[in-house]
PyMOL Python script that loads the backbone (N, CA, C, O; Angstrom):
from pymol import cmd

cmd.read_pdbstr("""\
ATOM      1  N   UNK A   1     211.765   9.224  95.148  1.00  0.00           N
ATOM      2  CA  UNK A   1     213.188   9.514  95.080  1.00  0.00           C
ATOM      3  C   UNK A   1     213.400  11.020  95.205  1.00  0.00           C
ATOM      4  O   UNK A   1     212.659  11.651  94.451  1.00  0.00           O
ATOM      5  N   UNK A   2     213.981  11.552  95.741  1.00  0.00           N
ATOM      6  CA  UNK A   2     214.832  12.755  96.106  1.00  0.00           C
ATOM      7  C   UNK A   2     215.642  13.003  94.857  1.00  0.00           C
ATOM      8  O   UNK A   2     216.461  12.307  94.256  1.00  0.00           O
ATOM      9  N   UNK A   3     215.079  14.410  94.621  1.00  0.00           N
ATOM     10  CA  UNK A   3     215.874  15.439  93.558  1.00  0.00           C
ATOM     11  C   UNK A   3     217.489  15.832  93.963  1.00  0.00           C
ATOM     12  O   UNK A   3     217.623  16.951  94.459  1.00  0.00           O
ATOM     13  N   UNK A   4     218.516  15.150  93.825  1.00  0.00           N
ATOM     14  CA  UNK A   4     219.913  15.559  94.192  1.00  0.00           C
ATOM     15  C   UNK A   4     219.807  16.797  94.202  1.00  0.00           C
ATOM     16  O   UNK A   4     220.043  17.306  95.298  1.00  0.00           O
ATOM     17  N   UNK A   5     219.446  17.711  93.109  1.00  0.00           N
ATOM     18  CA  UNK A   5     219.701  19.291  92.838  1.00  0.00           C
ATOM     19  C   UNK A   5     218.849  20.034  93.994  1.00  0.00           C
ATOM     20  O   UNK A   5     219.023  21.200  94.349  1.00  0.00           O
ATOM     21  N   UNK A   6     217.936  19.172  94.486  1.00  0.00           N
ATOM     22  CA  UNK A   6     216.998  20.278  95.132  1.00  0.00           C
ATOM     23  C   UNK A   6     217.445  20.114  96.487  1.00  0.00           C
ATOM     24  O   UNK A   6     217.100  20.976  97.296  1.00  0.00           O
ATOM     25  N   UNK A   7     218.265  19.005  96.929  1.00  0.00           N
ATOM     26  CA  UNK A   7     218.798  18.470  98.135  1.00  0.00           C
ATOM     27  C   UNK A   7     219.721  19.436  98.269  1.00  0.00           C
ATOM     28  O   UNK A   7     219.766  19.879  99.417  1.00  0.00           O
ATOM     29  N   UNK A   8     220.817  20.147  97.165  1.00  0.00           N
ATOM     30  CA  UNK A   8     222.166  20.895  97.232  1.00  0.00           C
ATOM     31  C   UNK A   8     221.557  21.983  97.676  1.00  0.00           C
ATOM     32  O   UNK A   8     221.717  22.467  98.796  1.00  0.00           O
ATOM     33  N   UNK A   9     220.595  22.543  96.515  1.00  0.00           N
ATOM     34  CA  UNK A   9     220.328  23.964  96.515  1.00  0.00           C
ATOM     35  C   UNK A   9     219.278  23.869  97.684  1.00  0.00           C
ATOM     36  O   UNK A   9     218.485  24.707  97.254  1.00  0.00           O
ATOM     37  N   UNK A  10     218.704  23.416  98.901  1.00  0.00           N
ATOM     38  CA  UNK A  10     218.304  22.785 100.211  1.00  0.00           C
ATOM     39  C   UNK A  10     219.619  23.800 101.057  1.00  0.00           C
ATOM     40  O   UNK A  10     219.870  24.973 101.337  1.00  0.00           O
ATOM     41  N   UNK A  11     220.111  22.592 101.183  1.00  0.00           N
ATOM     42  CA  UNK A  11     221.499  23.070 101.887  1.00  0.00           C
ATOM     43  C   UNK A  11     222.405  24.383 101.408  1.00  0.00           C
ATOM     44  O   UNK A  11     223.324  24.759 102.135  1.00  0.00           O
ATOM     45  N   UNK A  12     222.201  24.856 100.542  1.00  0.00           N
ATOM     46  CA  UNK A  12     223.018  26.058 100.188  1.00  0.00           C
ATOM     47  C   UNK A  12     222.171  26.865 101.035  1.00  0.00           C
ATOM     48  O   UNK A  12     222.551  27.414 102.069  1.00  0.00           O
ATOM     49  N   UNK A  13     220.779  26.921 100.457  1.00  0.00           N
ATOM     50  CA  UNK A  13     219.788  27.838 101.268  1.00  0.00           C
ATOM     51  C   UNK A  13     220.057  27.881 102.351  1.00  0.00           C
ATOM     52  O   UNK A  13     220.449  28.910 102.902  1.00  0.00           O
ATOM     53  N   UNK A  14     219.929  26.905 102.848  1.00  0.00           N
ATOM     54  CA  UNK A  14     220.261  27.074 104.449  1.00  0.00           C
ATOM     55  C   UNK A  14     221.189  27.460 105.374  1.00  0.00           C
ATOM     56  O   UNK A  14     220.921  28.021 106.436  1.00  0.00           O
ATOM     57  N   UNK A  15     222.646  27.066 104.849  1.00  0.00           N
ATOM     58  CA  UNK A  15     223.606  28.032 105.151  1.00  0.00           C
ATOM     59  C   UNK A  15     223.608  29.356 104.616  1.00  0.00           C
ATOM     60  O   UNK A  15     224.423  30.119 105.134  1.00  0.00           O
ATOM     61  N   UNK A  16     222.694  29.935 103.452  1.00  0.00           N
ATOM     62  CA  UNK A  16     222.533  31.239 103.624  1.00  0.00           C
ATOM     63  C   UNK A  16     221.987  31.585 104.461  1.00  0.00           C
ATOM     64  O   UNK A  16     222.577  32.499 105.037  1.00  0.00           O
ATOM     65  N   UNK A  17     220.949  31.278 104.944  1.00  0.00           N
ATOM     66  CA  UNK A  17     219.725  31.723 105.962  1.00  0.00           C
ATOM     67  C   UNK A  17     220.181  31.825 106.676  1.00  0.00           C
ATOM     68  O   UNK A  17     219.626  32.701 107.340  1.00  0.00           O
ATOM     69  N   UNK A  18     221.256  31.368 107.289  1.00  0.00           N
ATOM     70  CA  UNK A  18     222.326  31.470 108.818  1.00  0.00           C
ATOM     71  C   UNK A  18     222.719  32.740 108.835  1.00  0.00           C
ATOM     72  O   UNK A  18     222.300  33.358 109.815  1.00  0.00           O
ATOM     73  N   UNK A  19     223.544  33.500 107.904  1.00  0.00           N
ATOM     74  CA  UNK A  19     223.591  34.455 107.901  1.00  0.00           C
ATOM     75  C   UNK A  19     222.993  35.561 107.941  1.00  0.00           C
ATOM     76  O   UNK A  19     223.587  36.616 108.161  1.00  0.00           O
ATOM     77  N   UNK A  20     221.327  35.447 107.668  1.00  0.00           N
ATOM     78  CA  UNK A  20     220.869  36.827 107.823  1.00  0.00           C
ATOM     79  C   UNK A  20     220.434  36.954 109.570  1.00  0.00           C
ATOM     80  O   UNK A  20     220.206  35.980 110.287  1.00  0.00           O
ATOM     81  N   UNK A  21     220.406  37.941 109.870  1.00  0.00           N
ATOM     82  CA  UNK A  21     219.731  38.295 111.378  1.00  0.00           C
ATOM     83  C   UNK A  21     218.520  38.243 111.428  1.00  0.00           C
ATOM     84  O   UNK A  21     217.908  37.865 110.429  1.00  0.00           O
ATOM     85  N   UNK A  22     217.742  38.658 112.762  1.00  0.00           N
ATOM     86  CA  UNK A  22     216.312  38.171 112.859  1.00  0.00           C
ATOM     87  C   UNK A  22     215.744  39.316 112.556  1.00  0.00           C
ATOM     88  O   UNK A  22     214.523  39.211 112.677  1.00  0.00           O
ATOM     89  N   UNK A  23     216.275  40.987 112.015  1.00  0.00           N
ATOM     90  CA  UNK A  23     215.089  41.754 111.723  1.00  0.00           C
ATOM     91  C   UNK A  23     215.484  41.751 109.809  1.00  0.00           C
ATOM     92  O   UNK A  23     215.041  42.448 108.896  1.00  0.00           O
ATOM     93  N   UNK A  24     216.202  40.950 109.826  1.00  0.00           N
ATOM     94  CA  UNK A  24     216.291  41.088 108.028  1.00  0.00           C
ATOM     95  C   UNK A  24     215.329  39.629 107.957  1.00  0.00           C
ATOM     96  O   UNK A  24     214.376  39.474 107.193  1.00  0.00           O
ATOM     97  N   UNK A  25     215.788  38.710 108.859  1.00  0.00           N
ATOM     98  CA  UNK A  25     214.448  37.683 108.317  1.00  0.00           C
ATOM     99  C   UNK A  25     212.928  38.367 108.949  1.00  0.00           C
ATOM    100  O   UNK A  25     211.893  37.978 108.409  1.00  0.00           O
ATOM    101  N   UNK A  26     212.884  38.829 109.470  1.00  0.00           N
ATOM    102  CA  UNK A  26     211.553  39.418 109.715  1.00  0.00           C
ATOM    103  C   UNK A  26     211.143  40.464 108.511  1.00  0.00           C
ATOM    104  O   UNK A  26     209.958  40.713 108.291  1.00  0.00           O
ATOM    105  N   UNK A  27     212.028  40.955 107.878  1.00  0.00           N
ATOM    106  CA  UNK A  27     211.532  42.047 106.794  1.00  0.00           C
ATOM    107  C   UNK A  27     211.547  40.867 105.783  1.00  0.00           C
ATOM    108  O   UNK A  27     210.909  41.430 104.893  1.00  0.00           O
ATOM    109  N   UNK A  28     211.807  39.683 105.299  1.00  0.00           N
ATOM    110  CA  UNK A  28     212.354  38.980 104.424  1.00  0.00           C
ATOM    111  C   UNK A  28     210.392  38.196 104.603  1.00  0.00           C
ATOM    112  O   UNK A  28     209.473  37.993 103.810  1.00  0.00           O
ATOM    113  N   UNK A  29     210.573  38.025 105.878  1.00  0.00           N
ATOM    114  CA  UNK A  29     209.275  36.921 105.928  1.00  0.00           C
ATOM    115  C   UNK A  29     207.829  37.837 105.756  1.00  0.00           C
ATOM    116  O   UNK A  29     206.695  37.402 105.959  1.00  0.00           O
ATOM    117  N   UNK A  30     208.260  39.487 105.244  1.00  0.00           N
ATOM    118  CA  UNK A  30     206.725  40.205 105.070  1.00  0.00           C
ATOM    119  C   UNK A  30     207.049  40.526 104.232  1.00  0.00           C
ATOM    120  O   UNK A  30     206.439  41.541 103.893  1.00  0.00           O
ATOM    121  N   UNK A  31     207.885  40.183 103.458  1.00  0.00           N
ATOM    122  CA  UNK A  31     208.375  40.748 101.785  1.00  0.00           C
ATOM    123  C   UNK A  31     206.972  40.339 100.942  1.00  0.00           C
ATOM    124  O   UNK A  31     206.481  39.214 100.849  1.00  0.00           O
ATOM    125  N   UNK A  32     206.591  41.310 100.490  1.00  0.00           N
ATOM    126  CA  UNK A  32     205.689  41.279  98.951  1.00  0.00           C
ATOM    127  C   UNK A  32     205.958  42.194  97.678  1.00  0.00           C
ATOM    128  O   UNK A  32     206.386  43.339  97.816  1.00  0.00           O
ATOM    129  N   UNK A  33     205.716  41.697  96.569  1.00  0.00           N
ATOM    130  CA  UNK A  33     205.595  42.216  95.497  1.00  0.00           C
ATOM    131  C   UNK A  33     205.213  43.280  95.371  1.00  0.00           C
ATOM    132  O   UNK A  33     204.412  43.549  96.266  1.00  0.00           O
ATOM    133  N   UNK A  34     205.458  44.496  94.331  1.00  0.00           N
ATOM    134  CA  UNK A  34     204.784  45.905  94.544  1.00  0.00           C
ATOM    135  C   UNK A  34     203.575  45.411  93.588  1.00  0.00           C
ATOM    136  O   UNK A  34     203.538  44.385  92.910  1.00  0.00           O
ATOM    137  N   UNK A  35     202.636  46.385  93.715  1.00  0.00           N
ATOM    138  CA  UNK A  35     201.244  45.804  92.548  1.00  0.00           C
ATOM    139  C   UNK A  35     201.621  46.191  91.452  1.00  0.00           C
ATOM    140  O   UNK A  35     200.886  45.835  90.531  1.00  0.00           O
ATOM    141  N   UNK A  36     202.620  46.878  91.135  1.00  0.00           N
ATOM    142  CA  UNK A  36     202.862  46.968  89.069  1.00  0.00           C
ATOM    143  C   UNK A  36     203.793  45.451  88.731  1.00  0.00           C
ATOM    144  O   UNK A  36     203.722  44.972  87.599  1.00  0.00           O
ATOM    145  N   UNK A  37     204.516  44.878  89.646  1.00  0.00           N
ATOM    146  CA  UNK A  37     204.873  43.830  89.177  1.00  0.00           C
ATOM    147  C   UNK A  37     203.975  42.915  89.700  1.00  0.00           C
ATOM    148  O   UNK A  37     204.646  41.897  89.530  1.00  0.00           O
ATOM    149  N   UNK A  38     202.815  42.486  90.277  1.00  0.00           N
ATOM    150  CA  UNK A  38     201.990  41.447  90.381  1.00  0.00           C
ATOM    151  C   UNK A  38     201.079  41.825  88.892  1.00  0.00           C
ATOM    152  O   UNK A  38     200.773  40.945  88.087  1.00  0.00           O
ATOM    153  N   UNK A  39     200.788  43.033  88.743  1.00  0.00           N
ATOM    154  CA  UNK A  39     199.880  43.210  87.329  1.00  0.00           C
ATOM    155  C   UNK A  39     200.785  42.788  86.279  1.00  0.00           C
ATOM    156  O   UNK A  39     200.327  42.101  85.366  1.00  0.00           O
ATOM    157  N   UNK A  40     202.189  43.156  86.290  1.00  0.00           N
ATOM    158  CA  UNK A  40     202.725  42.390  85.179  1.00  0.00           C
ATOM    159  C   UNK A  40     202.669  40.481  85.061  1.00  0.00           C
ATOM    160  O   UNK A  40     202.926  39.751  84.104  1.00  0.00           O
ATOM    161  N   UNK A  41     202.316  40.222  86.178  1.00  0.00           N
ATOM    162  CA  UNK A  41     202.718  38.850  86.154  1.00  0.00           C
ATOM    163  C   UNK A  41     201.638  38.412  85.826  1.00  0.00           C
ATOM    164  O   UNK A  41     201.654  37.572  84.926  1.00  0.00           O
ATOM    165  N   UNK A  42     199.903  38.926  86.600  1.00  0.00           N
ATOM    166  CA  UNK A  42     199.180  37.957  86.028  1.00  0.00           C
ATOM    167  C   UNK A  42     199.049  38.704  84.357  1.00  0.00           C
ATOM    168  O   UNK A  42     199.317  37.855  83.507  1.00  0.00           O
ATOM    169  N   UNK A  43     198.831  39.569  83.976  1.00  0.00           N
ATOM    170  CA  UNK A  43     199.181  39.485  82.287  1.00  0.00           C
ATOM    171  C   UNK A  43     200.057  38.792  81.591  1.00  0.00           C
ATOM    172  O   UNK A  43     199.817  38.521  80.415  1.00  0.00           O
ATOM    173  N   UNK A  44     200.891  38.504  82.033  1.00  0.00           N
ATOM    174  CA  UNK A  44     201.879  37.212  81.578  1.00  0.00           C
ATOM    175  C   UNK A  44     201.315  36.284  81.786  1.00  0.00           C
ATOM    176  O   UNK A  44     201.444  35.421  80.918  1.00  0.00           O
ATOM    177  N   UNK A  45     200.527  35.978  82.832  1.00  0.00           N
ATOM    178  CA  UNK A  45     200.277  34.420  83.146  1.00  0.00           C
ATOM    179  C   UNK A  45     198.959  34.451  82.338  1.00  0.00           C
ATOM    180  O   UNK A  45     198.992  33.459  81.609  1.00  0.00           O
ATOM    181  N   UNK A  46     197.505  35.324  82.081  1.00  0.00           N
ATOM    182  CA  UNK A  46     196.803  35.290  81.348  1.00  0.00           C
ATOM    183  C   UNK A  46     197.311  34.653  79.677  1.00  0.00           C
ATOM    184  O   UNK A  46     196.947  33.672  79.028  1.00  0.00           O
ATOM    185  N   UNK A  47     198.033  35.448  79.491  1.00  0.00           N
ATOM    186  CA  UNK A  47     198.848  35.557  78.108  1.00  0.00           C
ATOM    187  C   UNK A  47     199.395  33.848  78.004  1.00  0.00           C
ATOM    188  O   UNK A  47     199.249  33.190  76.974  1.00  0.00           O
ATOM    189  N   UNK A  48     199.901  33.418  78.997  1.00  0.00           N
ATOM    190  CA  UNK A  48     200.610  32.194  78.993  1.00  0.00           C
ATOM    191  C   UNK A  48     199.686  31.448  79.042  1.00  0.00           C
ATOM    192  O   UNK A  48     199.861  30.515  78.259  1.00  0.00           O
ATOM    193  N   UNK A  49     198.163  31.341  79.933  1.00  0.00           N
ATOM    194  CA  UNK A  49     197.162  30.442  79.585  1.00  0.00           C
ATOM    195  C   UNK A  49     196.357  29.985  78.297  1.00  0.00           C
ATOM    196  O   UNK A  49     195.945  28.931  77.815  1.00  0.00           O
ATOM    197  N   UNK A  50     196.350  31.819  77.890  1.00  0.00           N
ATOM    198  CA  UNK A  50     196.073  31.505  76.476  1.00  0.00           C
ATOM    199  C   UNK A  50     196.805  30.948  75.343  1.00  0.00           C
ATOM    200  O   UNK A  50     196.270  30.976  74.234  1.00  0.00           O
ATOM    201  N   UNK A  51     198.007  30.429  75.499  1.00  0.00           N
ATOM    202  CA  UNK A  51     198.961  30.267  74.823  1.00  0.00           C
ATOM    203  C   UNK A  51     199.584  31.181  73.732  1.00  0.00           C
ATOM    204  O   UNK A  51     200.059  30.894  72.633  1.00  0.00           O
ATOM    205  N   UNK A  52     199.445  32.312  74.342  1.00  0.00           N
ATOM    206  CA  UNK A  52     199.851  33.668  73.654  1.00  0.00           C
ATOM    207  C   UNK A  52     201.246  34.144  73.861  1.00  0.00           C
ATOM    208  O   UNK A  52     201.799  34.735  72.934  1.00  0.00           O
ATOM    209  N   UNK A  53     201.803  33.965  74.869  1.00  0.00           N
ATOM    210  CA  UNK A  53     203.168  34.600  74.864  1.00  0.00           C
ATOM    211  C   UNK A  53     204.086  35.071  74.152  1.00  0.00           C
ATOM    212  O   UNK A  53     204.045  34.342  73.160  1.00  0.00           O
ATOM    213  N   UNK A  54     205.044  35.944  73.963  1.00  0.00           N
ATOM    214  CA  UNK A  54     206.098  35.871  73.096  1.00  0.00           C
ATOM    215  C   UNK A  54     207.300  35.284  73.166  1.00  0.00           C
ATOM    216  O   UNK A  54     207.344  34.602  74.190  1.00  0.00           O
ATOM    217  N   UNK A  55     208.252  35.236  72.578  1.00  0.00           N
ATOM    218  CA  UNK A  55     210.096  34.417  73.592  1.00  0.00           C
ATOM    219  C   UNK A  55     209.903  35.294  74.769  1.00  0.00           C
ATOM    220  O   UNK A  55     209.667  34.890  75.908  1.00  0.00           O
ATOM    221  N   UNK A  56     210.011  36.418  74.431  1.00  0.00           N
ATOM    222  CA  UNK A  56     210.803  37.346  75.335  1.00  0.00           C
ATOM    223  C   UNK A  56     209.653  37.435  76.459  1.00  0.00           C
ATOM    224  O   UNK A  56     210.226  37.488  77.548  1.00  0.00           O
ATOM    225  N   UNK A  57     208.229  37.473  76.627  1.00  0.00           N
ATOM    226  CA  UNK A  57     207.383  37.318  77.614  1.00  0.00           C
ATOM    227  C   UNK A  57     207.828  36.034  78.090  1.00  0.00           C
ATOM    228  O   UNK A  57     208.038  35.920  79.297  1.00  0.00           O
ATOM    229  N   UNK A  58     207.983  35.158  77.409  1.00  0.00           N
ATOM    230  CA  UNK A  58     208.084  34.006  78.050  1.00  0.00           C
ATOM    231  C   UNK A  58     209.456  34.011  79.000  1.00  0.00           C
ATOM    232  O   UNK A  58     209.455  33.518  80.128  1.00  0.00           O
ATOM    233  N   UNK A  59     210.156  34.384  78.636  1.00  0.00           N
ATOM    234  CA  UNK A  59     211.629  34.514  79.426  1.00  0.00           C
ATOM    235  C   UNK A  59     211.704  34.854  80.680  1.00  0.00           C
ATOM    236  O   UNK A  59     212.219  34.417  81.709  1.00  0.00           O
ATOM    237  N   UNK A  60     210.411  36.652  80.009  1.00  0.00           N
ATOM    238  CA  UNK A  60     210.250  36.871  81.686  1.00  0.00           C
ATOM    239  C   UNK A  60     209.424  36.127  82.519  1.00  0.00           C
ATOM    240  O   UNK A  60     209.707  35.677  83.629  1.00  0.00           O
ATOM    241  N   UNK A  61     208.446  36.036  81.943  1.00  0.00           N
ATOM    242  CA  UNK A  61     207.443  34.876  83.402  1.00  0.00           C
ATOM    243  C   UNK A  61     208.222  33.953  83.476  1.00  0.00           C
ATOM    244  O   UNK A  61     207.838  33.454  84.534  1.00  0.00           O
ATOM    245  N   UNK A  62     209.424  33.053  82.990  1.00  0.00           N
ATOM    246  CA  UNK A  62     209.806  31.938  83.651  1.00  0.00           C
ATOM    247  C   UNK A  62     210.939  32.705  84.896  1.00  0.00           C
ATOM    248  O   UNK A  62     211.237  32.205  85.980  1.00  0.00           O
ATOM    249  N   UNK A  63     211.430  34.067  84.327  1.00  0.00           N
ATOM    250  CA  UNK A  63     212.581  34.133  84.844  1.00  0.00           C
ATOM    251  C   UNK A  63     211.845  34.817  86.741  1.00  0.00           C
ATOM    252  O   UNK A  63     212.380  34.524  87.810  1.00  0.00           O
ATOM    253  N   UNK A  64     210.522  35.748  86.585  1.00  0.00           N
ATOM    254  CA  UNK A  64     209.853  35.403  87.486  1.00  0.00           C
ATOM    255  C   UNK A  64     209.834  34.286  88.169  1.00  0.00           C
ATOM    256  O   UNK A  64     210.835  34.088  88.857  1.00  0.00           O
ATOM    257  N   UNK A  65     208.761  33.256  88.202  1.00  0.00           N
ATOM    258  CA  UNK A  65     208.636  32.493  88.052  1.00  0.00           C
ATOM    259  C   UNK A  65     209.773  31.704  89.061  1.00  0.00           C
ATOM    260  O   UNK A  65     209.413  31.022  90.020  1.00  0.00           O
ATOM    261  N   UNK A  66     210.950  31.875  88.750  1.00  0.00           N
ATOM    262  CA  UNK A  66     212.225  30.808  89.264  1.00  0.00           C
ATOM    263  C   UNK A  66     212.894  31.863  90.662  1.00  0.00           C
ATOM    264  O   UNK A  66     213.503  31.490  91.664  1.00  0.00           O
ATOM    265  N   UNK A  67     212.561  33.025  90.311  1.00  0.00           N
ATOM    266  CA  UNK A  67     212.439  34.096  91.313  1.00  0.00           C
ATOM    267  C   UNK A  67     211.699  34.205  92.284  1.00  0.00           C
ATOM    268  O   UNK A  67     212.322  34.311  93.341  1.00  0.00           O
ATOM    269  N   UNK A  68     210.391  34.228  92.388  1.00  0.00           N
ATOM    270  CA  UNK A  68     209.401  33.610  93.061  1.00  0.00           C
ATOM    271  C   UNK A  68     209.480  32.410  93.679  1.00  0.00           C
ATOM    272  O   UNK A  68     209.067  32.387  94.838  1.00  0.00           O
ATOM    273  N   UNK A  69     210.042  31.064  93.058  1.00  0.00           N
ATOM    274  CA  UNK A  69     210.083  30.401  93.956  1.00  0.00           C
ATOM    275  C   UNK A  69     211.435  31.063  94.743  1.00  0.00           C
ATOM    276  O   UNK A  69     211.240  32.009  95.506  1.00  0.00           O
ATOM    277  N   UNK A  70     212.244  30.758  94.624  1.00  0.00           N
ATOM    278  CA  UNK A  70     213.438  31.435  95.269  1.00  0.00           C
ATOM    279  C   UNK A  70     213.485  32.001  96.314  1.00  0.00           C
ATOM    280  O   UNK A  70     214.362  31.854  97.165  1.00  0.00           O
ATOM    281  N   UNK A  71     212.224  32.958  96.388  1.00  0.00           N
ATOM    282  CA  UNK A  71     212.385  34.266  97.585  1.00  0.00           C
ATOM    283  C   UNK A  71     211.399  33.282  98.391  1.00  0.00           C
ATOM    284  O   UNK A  71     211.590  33.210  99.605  1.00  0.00           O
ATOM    285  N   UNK A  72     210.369  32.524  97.831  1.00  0.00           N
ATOM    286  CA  UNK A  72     209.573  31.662  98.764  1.00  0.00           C
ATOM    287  C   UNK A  72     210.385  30.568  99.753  1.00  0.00           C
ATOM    288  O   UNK A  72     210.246  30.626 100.975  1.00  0.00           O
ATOM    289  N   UNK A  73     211.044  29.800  99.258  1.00  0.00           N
ATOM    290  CA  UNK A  73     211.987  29.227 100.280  1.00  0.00           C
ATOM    291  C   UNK A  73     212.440  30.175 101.152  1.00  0.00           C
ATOM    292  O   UNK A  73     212.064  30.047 102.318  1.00  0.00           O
ATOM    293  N   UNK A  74     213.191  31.144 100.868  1.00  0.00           N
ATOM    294  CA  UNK A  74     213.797  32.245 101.511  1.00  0.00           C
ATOM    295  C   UNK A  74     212.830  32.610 102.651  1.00  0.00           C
ATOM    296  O   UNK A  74     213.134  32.418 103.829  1.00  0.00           O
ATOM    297  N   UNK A  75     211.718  33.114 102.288  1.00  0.00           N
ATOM    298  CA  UNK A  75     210.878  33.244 103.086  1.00  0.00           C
ATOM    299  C   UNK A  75     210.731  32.385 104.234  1.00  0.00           C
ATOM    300  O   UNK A  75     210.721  32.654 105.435  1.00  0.00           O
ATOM    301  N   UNK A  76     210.593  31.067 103.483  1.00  0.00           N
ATOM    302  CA  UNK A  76     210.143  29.901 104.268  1.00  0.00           C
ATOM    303  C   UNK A  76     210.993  29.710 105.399  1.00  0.00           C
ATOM    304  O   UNK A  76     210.548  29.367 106.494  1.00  0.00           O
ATOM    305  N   UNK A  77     212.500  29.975 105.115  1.00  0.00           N
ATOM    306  CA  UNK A  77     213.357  29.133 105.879  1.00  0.00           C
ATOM    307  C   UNK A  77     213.723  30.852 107.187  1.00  0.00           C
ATOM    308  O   UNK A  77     214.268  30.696 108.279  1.00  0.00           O
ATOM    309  N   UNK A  78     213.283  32.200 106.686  1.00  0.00           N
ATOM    310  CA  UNK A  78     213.122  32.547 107.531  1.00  0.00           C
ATOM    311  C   UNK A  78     212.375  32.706 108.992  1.00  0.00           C
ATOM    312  O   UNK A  78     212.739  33.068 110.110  1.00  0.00           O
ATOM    313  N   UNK A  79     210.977  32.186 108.326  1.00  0.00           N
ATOM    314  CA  UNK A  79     210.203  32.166 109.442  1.00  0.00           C
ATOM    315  C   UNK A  79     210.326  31.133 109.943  1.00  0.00           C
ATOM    316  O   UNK A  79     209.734  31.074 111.020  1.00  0.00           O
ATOM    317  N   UNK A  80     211.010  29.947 109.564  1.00  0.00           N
ATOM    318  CA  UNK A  80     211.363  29.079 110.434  1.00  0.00           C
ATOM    319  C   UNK A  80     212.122  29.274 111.907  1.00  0.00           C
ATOM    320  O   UNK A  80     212.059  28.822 113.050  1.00  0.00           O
ATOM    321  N   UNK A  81     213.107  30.532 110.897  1.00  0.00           N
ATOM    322  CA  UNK A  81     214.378  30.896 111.982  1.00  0.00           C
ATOM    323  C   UNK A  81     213.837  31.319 112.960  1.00  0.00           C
ATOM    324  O   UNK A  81     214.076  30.901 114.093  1.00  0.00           O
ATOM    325  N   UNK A  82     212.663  32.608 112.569  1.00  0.00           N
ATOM    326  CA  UNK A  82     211.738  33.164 113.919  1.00  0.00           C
ATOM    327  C   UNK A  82     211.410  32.284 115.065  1.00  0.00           C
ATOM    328  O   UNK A  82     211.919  32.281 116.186  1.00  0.00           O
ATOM    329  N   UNK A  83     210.090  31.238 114.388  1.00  0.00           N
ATOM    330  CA  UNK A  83     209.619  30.517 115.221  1.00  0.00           C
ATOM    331  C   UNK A  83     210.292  30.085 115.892  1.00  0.00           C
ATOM    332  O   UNK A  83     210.062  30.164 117.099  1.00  0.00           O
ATOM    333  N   UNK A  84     211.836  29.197 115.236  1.00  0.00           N
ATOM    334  CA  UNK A  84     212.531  28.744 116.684  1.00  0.00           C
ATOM    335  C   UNK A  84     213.223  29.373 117.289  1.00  0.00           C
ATOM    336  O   UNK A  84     213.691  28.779 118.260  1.00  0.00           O
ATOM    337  N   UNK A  85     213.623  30.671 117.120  1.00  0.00           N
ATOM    338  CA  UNK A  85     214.080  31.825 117.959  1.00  0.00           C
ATOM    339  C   UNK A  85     212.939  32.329 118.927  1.00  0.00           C
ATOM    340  O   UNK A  85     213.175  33.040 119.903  1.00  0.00           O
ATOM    341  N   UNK A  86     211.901  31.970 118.629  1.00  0.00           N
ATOM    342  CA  UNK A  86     210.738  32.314 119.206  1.00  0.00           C
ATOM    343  C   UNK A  86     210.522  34.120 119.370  1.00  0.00           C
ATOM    344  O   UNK A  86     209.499  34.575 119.882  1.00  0.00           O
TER     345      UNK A  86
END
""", "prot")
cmd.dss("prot")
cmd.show_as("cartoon", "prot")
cmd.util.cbc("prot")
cmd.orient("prot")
């Protein structure tokens, strides 16, 4: 069965993605993290394996976390745009 919410927020994405142009999805589809926020994350995520976290660590790795996926679709649905722009 299909997630209704993920079907909407699907389609929202996608009419965003319409809007950007092909050198903002090209900067969008080589977007990476700087390395002080990848070091923050896996210390959070260490911390979170160990079941160490605090609220407020925890807040942030989820709020990561929901961010990350986020920009990954984003990503995703840019290089889509490329490829079929060719």
């Amino acid at each position: 069965m299909v997630d209704p919410s993920a079907t909407t927020l699907d389609g929202l994405l996608e009419s965003f993605s319409r809007c950007i142009d092909a050198d903002s999805s090209r900067r969008l589809a080589e977007f990476h993290i700087t390395a002080e926020a990848q070091a923050r994350v896996d210390e959070l995520a260490e911390k979170a394996n160990e079941g160490a976290l605090t609220e407020t660590e925890r807040g942030e790795y989820e709020a990561f976390i929901n961010a990350a996926d986020f920009i990954a679709i984003l990503k995703l649905k840019a290089l889509r745009r490329l490829t079929a722009a060719g």
